[in-house]
C-alpha positions as CSV (number, residue, x, y, z in Angstrom):
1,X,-8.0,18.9,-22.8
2,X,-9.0,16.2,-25.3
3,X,-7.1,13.3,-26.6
4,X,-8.4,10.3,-28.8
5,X,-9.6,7.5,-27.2
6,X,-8.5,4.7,-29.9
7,X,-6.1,2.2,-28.4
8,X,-5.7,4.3,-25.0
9,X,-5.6,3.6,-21.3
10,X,-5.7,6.0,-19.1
11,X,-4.5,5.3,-15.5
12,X,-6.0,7.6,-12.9
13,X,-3.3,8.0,-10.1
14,X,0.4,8.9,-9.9
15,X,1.6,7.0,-6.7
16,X,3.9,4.2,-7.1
17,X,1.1,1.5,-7.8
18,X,-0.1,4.2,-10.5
19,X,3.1,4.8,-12.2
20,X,4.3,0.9,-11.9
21,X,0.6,0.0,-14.1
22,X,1.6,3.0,-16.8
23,X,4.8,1.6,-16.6
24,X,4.1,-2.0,-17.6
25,X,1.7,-0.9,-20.1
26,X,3.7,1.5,-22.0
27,X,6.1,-1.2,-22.0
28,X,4.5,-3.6,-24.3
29,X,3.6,-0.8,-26.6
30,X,0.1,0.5,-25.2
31,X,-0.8,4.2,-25.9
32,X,-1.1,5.3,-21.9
33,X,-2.0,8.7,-20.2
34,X,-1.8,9.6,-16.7
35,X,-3.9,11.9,-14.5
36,X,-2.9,12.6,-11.3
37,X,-5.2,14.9,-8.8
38,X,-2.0,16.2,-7.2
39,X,1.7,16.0,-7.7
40,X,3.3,13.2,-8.8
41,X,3.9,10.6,-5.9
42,X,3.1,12.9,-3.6
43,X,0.4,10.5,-2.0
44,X,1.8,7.5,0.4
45,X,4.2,6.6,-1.9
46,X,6.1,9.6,-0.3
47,X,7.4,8.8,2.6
48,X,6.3,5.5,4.0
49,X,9.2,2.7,4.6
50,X,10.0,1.3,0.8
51,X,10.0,-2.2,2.5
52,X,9.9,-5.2,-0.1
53,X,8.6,-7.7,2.5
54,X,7.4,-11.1,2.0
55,X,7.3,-11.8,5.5
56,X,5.3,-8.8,6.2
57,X,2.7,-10.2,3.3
58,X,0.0,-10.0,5.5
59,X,-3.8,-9.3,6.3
60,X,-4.5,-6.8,8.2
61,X,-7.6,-8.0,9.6
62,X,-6.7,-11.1,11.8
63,X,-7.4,-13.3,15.0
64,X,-7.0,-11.4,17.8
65,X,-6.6,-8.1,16.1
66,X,-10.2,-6.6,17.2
67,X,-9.8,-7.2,20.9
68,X,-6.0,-5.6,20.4
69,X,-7.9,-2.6,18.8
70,X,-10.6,-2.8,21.6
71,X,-7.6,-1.8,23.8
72,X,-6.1,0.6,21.7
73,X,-9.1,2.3,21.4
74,X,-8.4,4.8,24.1
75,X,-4.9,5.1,22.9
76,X,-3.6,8.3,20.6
77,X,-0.3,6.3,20.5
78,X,-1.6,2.9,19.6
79,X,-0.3,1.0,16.6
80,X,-3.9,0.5,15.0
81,X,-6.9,2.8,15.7
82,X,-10.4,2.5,14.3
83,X,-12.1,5.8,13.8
84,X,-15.6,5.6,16.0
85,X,-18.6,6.6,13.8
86,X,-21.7,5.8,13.1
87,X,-21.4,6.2,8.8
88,X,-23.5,3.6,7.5
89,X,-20.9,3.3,5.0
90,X,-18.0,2.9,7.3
91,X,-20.0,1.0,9.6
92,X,-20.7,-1.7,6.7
93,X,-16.9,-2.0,6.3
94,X,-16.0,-2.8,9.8
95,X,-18.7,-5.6,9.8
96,X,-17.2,-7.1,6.8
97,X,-13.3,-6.5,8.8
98,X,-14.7,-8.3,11.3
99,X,-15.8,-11.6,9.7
100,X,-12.2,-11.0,7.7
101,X,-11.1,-11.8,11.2
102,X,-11.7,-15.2,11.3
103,X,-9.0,-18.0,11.2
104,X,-10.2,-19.6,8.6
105,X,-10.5,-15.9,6.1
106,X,-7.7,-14.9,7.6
107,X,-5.7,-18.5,6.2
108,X,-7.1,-17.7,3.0
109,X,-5.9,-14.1,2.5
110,X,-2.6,-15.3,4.3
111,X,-2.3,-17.3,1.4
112,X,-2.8,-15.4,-1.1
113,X,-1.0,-13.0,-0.1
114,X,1.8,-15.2,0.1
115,X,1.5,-16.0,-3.5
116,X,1.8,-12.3,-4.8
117,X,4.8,-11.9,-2.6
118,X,7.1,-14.4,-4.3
119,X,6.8,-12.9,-7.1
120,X,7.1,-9.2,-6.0
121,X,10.7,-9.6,-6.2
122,X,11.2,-11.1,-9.6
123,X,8.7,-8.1,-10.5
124,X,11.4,-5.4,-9.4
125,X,14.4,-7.2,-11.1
126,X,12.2,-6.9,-14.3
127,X,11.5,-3.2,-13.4
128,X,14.8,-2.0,-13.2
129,X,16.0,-4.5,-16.8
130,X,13.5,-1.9,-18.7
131,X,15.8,0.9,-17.0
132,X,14.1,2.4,-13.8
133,X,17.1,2.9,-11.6
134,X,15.9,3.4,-7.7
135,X,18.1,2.9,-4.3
136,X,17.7,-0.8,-3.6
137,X,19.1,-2.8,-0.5
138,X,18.4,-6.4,-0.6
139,X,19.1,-8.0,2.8
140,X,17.3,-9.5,5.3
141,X,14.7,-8.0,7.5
142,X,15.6,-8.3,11.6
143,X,12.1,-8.4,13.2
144,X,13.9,-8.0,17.4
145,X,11.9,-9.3,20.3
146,X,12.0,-7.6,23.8
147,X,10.3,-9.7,26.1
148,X,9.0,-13.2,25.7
149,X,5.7,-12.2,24.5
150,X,7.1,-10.7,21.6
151,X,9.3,-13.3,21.0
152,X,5.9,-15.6,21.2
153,X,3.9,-13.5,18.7
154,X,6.8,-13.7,16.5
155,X,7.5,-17.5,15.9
156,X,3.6,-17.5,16.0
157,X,4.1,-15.5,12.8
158,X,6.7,-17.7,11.2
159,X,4.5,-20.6,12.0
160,X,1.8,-19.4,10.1
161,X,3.9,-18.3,6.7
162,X,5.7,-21.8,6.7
163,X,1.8,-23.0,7.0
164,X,0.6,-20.4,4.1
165,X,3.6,-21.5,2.0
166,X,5.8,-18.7,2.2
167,X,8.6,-19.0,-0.2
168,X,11.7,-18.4,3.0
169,X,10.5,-18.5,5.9
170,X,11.5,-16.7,9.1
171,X,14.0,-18.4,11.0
172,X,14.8,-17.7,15.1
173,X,17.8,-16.0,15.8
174,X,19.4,-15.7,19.3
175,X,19.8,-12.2,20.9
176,X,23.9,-12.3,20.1
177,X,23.2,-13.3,16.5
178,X,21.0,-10.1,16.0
179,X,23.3,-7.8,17.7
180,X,26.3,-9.2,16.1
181,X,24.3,-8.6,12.5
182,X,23.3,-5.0,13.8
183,X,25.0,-3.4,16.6
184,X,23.0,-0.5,17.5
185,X,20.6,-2.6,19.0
186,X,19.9,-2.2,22.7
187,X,21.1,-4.9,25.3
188,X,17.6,-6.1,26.2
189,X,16.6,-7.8,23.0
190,X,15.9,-11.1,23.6
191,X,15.9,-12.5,20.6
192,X,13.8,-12.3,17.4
193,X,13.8,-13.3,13.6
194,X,15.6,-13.0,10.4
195,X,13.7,-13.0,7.2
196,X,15.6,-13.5,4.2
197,X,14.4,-12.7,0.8
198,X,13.6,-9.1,1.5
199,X,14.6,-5.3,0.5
200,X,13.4,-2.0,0.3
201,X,13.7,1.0,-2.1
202,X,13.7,4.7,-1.1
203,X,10.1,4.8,-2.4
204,X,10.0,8.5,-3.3
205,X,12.6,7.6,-5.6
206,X,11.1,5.0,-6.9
207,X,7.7,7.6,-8.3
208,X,10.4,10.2,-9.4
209,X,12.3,7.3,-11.7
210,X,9.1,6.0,-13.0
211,X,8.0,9.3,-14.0
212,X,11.1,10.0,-15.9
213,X,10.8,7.1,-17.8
214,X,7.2,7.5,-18.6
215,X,8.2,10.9,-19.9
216,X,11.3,9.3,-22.4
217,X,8.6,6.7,-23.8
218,X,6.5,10.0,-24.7
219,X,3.5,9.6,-22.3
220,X,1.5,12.5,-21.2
221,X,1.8,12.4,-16.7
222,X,-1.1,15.0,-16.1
223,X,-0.5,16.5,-12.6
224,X,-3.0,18.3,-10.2
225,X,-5.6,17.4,-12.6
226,X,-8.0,15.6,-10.5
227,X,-11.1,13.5,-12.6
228,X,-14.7,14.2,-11.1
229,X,-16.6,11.6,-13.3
230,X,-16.0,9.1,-15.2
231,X,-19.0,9.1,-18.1
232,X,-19.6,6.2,-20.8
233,X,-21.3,7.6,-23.6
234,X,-21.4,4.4,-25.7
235,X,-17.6,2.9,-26.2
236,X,-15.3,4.7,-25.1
237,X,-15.1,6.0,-21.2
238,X,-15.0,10.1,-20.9
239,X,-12.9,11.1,-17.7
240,X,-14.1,14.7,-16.9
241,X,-11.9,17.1,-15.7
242,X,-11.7,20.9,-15.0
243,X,-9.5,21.5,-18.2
244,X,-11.9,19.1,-20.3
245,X,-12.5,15.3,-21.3
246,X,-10.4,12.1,-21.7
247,X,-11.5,9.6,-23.5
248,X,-10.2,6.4,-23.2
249,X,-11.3,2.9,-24.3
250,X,-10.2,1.5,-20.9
251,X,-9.6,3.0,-17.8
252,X,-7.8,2.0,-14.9
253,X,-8.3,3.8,-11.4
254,X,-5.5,3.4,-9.2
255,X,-6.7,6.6,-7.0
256,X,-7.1,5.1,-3.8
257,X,-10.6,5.9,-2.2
258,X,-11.1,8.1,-5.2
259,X,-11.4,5.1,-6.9
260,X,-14.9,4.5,-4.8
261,X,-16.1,8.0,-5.9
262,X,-16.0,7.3,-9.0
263,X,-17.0,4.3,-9.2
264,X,-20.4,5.3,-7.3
265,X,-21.4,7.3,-9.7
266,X,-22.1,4.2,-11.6
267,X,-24.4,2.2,-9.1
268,X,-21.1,0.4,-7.8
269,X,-19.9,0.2,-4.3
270,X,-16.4,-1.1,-3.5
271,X,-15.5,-0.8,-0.1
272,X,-12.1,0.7,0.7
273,X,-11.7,3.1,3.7
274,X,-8.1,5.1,4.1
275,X,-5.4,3.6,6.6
276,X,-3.3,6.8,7.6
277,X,0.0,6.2,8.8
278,X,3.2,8.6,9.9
279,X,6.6,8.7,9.4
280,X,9.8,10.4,10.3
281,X,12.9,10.8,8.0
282,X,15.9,11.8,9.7
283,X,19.2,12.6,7.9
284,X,22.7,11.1,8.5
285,X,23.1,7.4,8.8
286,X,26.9,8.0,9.2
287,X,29.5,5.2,10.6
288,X,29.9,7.3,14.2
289,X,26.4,8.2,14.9
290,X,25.0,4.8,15.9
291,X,22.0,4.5,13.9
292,X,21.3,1.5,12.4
293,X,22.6,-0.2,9.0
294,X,20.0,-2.9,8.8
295,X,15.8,-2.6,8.6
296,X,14.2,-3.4,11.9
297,X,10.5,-4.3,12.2
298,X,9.7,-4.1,16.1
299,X,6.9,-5.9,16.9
300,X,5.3,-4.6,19.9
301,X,4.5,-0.7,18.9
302,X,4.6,-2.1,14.7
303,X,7.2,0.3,13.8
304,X,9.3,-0.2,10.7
305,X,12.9,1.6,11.1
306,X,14.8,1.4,7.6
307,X,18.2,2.9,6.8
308,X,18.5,4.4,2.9
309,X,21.4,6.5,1.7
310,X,22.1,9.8,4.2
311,X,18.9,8.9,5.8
312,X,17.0,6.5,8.6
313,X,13.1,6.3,8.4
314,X,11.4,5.5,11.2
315,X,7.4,4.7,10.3
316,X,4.4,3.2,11.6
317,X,0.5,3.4,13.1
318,X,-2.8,2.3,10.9
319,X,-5.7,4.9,11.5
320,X,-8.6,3.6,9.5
321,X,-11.3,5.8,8.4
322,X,-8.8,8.8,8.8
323,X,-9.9,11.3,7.2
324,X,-7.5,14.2,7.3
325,X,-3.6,14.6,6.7
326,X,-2.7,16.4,9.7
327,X,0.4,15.2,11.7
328,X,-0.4,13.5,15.0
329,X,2.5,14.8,17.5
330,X,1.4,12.2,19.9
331,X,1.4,9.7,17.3
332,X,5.1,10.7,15.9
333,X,6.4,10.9,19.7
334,X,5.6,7.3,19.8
335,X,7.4,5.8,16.7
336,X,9.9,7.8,17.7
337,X,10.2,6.8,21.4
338,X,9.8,3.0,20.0
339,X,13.6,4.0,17.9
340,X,14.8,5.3,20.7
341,X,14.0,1.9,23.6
342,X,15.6,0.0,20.8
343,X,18.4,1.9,19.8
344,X,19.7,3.6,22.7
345,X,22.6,4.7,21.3
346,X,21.6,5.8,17.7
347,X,22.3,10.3,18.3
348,X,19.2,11.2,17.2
349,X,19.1,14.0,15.1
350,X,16.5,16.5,16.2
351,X,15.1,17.9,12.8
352,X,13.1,15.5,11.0
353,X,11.5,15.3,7.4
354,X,7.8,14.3,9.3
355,X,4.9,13.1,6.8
356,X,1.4,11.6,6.9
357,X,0.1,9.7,4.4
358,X,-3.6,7.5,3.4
359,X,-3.1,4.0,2.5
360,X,-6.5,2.4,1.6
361,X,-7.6,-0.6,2.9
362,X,-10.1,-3.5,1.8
363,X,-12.3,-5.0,4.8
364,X,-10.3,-8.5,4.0
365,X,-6.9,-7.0,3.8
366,X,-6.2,-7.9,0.3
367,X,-6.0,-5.3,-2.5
368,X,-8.0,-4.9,-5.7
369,X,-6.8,-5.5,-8.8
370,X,-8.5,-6.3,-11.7
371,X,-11.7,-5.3,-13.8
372,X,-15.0,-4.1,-12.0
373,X,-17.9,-6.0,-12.6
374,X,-21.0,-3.8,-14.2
375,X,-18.4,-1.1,-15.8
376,X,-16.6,-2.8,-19.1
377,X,-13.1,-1.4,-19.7
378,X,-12.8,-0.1,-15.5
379,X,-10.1,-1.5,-13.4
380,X,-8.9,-1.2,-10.1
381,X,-5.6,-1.4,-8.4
382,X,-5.9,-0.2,-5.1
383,X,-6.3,-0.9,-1.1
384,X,-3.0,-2.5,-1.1
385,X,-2.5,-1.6,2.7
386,X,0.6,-1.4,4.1
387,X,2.2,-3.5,0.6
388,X,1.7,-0.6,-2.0
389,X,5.4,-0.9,-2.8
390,X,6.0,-4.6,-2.4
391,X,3.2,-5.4,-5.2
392,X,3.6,-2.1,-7.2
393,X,5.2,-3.6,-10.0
394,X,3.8,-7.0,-9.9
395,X,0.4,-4.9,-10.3
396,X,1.1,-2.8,-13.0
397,X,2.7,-6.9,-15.0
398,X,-1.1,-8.5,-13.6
399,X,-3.0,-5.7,-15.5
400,X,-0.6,-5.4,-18.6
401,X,-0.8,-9.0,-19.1
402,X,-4.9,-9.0,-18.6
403,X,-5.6,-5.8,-20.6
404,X,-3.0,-6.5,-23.6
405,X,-2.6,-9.9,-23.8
406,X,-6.2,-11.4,-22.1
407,X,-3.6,-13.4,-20.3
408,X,-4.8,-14.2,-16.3
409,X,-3.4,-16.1,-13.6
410,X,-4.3,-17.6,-9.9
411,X,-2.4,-14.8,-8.3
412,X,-4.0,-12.0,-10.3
413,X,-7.8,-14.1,-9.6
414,X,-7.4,-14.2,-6.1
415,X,-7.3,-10.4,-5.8
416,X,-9.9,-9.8,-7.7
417,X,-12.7,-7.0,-7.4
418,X,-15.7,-8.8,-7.6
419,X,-15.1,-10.9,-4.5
420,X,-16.4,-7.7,-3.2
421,X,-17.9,-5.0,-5.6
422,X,-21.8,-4.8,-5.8
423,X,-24.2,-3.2,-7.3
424,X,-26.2,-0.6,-5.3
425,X,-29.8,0.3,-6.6
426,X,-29.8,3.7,-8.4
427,X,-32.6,6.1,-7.9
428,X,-35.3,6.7,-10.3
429,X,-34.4,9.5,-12.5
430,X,-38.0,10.7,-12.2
431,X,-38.5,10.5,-8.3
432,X,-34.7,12.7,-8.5
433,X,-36.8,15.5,-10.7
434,X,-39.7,15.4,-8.7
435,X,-38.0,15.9,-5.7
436,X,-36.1,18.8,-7.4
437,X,-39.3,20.5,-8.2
438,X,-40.3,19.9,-4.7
C-alpha cells in the first residue's frame, strides 16, 4: 500500500474520536486517510453509554478519590480499581494522578473541562447539518440519590460546576419530582438532580454513520491494518504497515495507548494508561416492561443506565492499567445488581449484548489534543476518559481548524499535549551495536 503524501493527513484510529477528526477534515476539503488496527468502531466507541454530558465533564483524578480507591482496592466490584504493579512506567503515572488530586489541579481541570463541554453540543448540531444522521435523545440527565450521603456528594457536585462555570447547572429535585419524571424508579430514592442541557447517541451508530459518510466524500477507511512505526525520512511522515507505507505530510494518532507506542519510538513519552470499563445492552425498552425512559447516573456504584431505541444499556467501572479485554462476571453482576436496587420493577431480560472496552486516560484527567512537541506534523487526540463521545466532534473542529486554518483557541490550549509530553533520552546508536555484538 502506498499513496502520495502531498496535501494528506492520515488519522490513525477508527473509534468515534478517530472518525469525528477525519470527519471535520474532509469537510473543509483536506485529502484524509484512515487506518484502523481493527474494525471500524470496534474499540470503546462500541458499546459504552453515548452520554453527551456536561455535568459529567469531569476529572477523574480528584479530592478524595485515592482514599475511595484505597478501599476499593480489595473490591472486584468496585467502581474504580487501580491495577497494583510495580512498572516503572505505570508507577510514574500514578504519582503524577496523584498530585492531579489536589483541589487546586483538580479546579483547574474542572474548568477546563467545563469549557469544552459547552460547546460539545453546538459541535453535534454542526455534525449532523454536514449529514451524519445518529439516534439522538436530548433531555435531561436524572443523577437519583438513595441515602443522604449520596444526596451530599451530589449537591457537592453541583456546587463545584456552578463554581467551574458550568454553562446549566444541576438543580435539586425532590424524590416525587424524580419519580414523577421517571416512574420506574424505586420507592427509596431520596432525592437527587436534574441536569439539563444533556443527550446521548447510540454511539455505535454514531462510528457506522461517520464511516458511511467518509466513504461518500471518497476517503480511503483502512480496516485491520494496524501501523507499527511511524518513520520521518525528511518531510513527509512514513506510517509502516504490513501491506506497505503511508506517507503523509501530517499525521494525527487518535489510537489510544497506541498512540504512546508510537510515539516512543521517537524519544517521546506521553503518559496515557487504559481505563477499562463494562457494559450490558439489553433489548426491549417497551411501554409494559418497566424499564426506564430517561438516562440515570447513580452515584454510589457510578453506573450510567441509558435507554436508546429497543434497547437499555446499563455501563460502568474504571480499571486503570487494564490490560486485557476479558469480561469481568463479577464486575457485570454488579452494574447489573446496581439496575436492579434502583429499578425494581424494570423485567429484566436475561440475555444481554455484554462488552468490555479500553478508554485511555491522562494522569490529570484531561485529554490530549493537539500537536506533540519534538515530532512536526504529529498530533494527538486521545485519553479522553469517560467523555470520548461528548468531545468527539468538538475534537475532530479543534484540529480541523489548527491544522487547516492555523486557527487556535483557549479551549483547544488548555488540552494541549505538551503540558505533559517529554522527551526521554535515546540510546546511543553505537552502545545499541555493541551490545548486539556482545
Amino acid at each position: 500500500m502506498t499513496a502520495s503524501a502531498r496535501n494528506t493527513v492520515a488519522v490513525v484510529g477508527a473509534g468515534a474520536v478517530g472518525l469525528c477528526v477525519a470527519e471535520a477534515l474532509s469537510a473543509r476539503g483536506a485529502n484524509v486517510v484512515v487506518v484502523e488496527a481493527g474494525h471500524v468502531g470496534a474499540g470503546a466507541s462500541a458499546g459504552n453509554a453515548g452520554w453527551l454530558t456536561p455535568s459529567l465533564a469531569i476529572p477523574v483524578p480528584a479530592p478524595g478519590v485515592v482514599a475511595a480507591s484505597l478501599r476499593w482496592l480489595g473490591s472486584a466490584s468496585s467502581p474504580l480499581w487501580i491495577r497494583p504493579t510495580l512498572e516503572p512506567a505505570m508507577l510514574g503515572w500514578i504519582l503524577r494522578f496523584l498530585a492531579a488530586c489536589r483541589r487546586d489541579v483538580y479546579a483547574r481541570g474542572l474548568a477546563s473541562l467545563q469549557m469544552l463541554a459547552s460547546a460539545a453540543g453546538p459541535a453535534f448540531d454542526r455534525l449532523a447539518g454536514r449529514g451524519v444522521k445518529f439516534e439522538r435523545h436530548d433531555e435531561p440527565l436524572l443523577y437519583p440519590a438513595f441515602s443522604a450521603r449520596e444526596l451530599a456528594a451530589l449537591r457537592r457536585t453541583a456546587s463545584q460546576l456552578r463554581a467551574a462555570g458550568a454553562a446549566q447547572p444541576m438543580r435539586h429535585v425532590s424524590s416525587a419530582q424524580l419519580r414523577e419524571l421517571e416512574p420506574a424508579l424505586s420507592g427509596e430514592v431520596v432525592g437527587g438532580m436534574l441536569a439539563s442541557g444533556e443527550g446521548r447517541v447510540r454511539p455505535e451508530g454514531l462510528t457506522a454513520a461517520l464511516h458511511r459518510l467518509l466513504l461518500r466524500r471518497g476517503v480511503a477507511v483502512h480496516e485491520f491494518l494496524p501501523v507499527t512505526e511511524l518513520v520521518r525520512d525528511g518531510a513527509p511522515w512514513r506510517l509502516l504497515t504490513a501491506a506497505g507505507e503511508l506517507r503523509a505530510e501530517s499525521v494525527v494518532l487518535a489510537n489510544g495507548v497506541g498512540a504512546v507506542r508510537l510515539l516512543r519510538g521517537h524519544g517521546i513519552h506521553l503518559p496515557v494508561v487504559n481505563a477499562k470499563g463494562y457494559s450490558r445492552t439489553f433489548p426491549g425498552g417497551g411501554d409494559n416492561d418497566g424499564s426506564p425512559r430517561r438516562a440515570l447516573y447513580l452515584e454510589g456504584p457510578r453506573v450510567a443506565i441509558s435507554p436508546f431505541a429497543g434497547a437499555v444499556r446499563v455501563s460502568g467501572t474504571l480499571e486503570l492499567g487494564a490490560r486485557r479485554l476479558h469480561l469481568s462476571a463479577t464486575r457485570l453482576r454488579a452494574i447489573t445488581d446496581a439496575a436492579r436496587r434502583a429499578l425494581p420493577d424494570w423485567a429484566m431480560p436475561n440475555a444481554a449484548t455484554d462488552w468490555a472496552g479500553m478508554r485511555t486516560l491522562s494522569p490529570d484527567g484531561l485529554p490530549y489534543i493537539g500537536p506533540v512537541p519534538g515530532a512536526p506534523g504529529v498530533h494527538v487526540a486521545t485519553a479522553h476518559a469517560t467523555l470520548g463521545i461528548t468531545l468527539a466532534p468538538l475534537t475532530g473542529e479543534l484540529l480541523a481548524e489548527l491544522l487547516l486554518d492555523g486557527r487556535d483557541s483557549p479551549a483547544r490550549r488548555a488540552v494541549d499535549p505538551a503540558r505533559a509530553a517529554r522527551r526521554a533520552r535515546l540510546p546511543d546508536s553505537r552502545a545499541l551495536r555493541s551490545a548486539a555484538r556482545r
